[in-house]
Structure formats: structure tokens, C-alpha cells
C-alpha positions in Angstrom: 139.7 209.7 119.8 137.8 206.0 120.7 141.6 205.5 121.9 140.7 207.0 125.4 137.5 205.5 125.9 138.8 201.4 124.6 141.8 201.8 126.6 139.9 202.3 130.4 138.5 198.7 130.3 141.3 197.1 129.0 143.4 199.0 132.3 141.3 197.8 134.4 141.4 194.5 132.6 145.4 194.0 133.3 144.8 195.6 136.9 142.8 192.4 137.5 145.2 190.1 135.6 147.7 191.5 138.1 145.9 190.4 140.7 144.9 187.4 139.6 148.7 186.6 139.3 149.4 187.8 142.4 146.7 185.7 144.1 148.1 182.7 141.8 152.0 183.8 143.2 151.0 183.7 146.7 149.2 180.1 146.3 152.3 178.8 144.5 154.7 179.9 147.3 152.7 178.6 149.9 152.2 175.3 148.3 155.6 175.2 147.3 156.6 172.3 149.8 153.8 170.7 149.3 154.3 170.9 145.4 158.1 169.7 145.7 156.7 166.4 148.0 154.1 166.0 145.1 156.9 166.2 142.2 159.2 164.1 144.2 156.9 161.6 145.0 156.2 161.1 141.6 159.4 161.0 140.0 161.0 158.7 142.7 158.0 156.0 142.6 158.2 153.3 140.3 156.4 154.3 136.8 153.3 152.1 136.9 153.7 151.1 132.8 157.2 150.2 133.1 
């Protein structure tokens, strides 16, 4: 019986989870290149403790 009324929040909950990952999936696919130049820059410079 308090299944109905606990489960409405919690929907709505995951519906903005979902669109907090979608928001989070677009960011990371349009930063993608700039991610990659970011990762790539650091593993190709010199480590500065060796």
C-alpha cells in the first residue's frame, strides 16, 4: 500500500538521473577531442618526478 506512494519520487528521481546522464553524455562527446589532446598531452610529456 505505501509501495505506490514511495515509488512516485523515486521515478521521478531516476527520470532526473537520466537526464543528468544525458546532459553529462552530450558534454563528454563534445569534449571528446578536446579530452583526447588533454590525455595525450599528458601521457606523451615527460613525467615531471622522473
Amino acid at each position: 500500500m505505501c509501495a505506490h506512494v514511495i515509488h512516485r519520487p523515486v521515478h521521478s528521481l531516476w527520470g532526473q538521473v537520466k537526464k543528468l546522464q544525458a546532459a553529462i553524455h552530450k558534454a563528454l562527446r563534445g569534449d571528446s577531442k578536446l579530452f583526447c589532446l588533454t590525455l595525450n598531452h599528458l601521457l606523451c610529456s615527460p613525467w615531471p618526478f622522473s
